[in-house]
C-alpha positions as CSV (number, residue, x, y, z in Angstrom):
1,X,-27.6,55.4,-26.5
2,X,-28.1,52.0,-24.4
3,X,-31.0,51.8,-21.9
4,X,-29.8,50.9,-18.2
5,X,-31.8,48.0,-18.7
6,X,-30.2,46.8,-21.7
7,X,-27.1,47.3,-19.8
8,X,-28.2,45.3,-17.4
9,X,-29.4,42.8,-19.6
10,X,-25.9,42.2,-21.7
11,X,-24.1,42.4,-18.4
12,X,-25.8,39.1,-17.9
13,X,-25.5,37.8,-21.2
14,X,-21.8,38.4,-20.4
15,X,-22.1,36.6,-16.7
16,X,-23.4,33.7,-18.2
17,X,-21.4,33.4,-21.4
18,X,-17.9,33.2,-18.9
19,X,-19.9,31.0,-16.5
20,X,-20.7,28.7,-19.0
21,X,-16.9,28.5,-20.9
22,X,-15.8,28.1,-17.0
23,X,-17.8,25.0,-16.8
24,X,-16.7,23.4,-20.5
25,X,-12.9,24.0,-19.5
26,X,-13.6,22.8,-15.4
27,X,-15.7,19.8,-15.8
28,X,-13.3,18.2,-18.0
29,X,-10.3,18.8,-15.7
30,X,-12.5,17.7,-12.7
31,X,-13.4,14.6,-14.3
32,X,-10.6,13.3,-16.7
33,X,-7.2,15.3,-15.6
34,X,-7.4,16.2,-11.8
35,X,-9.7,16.0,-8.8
36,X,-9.5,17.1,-5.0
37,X,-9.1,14.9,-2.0
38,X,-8.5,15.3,1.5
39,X,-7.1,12.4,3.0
40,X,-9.3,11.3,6.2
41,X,-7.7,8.8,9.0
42,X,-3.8,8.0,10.0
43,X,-3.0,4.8,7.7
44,X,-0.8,6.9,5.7
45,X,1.0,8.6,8.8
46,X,3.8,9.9,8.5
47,X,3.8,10.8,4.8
48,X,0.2,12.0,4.4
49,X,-2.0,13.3,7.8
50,X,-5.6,13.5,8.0
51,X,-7.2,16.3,6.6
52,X,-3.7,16.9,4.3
53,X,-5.4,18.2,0.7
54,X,-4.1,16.7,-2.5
55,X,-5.0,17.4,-6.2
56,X,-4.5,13.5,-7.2
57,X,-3.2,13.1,-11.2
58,X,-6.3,10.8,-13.3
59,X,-4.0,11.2,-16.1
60,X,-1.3,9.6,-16.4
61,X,-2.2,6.1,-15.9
62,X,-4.0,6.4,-18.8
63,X,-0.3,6.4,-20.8
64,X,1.8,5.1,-18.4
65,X,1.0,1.7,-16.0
66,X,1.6,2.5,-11.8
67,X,4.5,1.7,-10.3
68,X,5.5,-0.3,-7.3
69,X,5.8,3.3,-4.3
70,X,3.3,5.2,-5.5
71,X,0.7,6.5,-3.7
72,X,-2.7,6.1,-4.8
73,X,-6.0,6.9,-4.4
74,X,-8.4,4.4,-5.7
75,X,-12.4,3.5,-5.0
76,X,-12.7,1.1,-2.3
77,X,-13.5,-2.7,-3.4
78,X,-16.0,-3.1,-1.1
79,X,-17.8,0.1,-1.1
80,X,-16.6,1.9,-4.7
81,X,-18.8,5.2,-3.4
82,X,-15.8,5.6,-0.5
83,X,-11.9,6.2,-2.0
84,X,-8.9,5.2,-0.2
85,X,-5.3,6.2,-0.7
86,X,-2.3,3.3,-0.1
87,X,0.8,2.5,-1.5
88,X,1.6,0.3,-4.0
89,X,3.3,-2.8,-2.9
90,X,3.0,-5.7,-5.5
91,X,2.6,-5.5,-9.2
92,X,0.3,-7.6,-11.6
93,X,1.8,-11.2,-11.9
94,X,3.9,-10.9,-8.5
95,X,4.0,-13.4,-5.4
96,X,4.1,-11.4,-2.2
97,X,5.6,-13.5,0.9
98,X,5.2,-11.7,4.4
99,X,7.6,-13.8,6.9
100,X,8.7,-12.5,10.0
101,X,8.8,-9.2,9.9
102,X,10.0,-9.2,5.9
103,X,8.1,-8.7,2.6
104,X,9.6,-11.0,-0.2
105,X,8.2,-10.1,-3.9
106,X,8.5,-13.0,-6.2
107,X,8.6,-11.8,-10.1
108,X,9.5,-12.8,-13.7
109,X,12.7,-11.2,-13.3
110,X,13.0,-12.2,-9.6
111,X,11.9,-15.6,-9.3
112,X,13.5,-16.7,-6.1
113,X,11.9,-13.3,-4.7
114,X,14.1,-10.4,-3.4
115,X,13.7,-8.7,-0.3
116,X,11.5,-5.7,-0.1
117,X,12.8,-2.4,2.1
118,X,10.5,0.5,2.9
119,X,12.0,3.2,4.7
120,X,8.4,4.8,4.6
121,X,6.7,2.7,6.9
122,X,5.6,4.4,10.3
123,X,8.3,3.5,12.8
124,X,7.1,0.0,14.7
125,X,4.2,-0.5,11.4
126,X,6.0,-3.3,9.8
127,X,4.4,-6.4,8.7
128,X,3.3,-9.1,11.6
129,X,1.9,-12.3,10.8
130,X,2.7,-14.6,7.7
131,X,1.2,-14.6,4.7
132,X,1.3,-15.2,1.0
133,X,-0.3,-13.6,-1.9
134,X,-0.7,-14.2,-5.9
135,X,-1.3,-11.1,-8.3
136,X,-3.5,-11.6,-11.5
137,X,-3.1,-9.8,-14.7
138,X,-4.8,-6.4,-13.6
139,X,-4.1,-6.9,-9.4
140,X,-2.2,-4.6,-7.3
141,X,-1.4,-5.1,-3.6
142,X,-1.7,-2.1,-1.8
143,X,-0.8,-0.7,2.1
144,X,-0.9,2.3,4.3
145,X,2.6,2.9,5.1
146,X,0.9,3.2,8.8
147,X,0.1,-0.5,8.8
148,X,-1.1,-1.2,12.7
149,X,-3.7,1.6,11.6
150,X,-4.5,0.4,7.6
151,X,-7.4,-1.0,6.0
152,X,-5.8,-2.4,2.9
153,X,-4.8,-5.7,0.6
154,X,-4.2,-7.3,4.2
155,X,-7.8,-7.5,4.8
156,X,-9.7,-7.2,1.8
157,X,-7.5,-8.6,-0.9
158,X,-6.1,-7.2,-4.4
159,X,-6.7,-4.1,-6.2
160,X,-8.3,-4.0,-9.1
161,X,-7.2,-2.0,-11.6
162,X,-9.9,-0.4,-12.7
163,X,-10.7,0.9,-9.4
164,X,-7.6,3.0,-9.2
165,X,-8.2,6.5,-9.4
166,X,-5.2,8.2,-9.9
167,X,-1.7,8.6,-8.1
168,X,-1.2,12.0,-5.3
169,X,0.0,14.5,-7.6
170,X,0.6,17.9,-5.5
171,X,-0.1,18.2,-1.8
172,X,-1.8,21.8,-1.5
173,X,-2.5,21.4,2.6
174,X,-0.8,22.2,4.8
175,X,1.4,24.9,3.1
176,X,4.1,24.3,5.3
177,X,4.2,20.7,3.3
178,X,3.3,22.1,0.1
179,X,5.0,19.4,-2.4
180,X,4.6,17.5,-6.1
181,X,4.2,13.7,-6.1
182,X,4.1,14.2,-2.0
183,X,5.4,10.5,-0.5
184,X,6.7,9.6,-3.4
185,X,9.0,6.3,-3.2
186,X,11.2,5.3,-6.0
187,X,12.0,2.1,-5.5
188,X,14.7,0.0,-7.6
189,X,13.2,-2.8,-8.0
């Protein structure tokens, strides 16, 4: 007959043994598959809101390169402890033109450039200003679809690709918006 204090103690033993398998199968999800985020400020408005909660995918850009619409969530070149989430806008080896009021994206199989439409941006958020751009190898231009309220390839330049995090996999907040691959943007081109 077991003693209540050797009850006690394998009810322990037990505690631990599932706290400890918890923590082999989590850490590696956490780490390598999935993480949390909760998106903070109004550059992605209206697609994502402040304090919307996403599970972002870490995965699959490790088999598959990201495409030109997704949204991202990446470490922030200039301070890689804070992460940002943009959309993709130009692709490694691409020439981004910004002319009045219109994004031109120069490619290898565009190279007199084709117009660029996104239906996403916040009403009035289009591009001012002119500007041109050159993509590297491993460079990515990124914006909020909010662009009077952005931080983003506008101000501090390319995207590496190594800072990229992952892409916004399922949004969890608000339920009401509850989706998979929330803002998601398949473009054509």
């Amino acid at each position: 007959m077991e003693t209540p204090h050797k009850k006690e103690e394998n009810f322990f033993k037990e505690i631990l043994k599932a706290s400890l398998i918890a923590l082999i199968i989590v850490i590696p999800i956490r780490f390598y598959v999935a993480q949390p985020f909760i998106v903070s400020g109004a550059s992605m408005s209206p697609a994502f809101e402040s304090g919307n909660y996403l599970v972002v995918d870490q995965l699959s850009y490790r088999f598959e390169e990201p495409e030109r619409g997704d949204v991202i969530v990446f470490k922030y070149p200039r301070d890689t402890s804070k992460f940002f989430i943009k959309r993709i806008i130009g692709l490694p080896g691409e020439t981004l033109k910004f002319t009045a009021g219109a994004l031109t994206i120069a490619n290898s199989t565009y190279p007199n450039g084709f117009v660029f439409e996104e239906p996403y941006v916040a009403e009035g958020g289009q591009v001012s200003g002119s500007f041109s751009v050159s993509l590297g190898d491993d460079e990515y231009f990124v914006m909020g679809d909010n662009r009077s309220q952005s931080s983003d390839s506008r101000l501090w330049g390319p995207l590496q690709r190594n800072l990229i995090v992952g892409r916004a996999f399922f949004r969890i907040f608000p339920i009401r918006k509850a989706s998979v691959l929330p803002g998601s943007y398949n473009s054509i081109l």
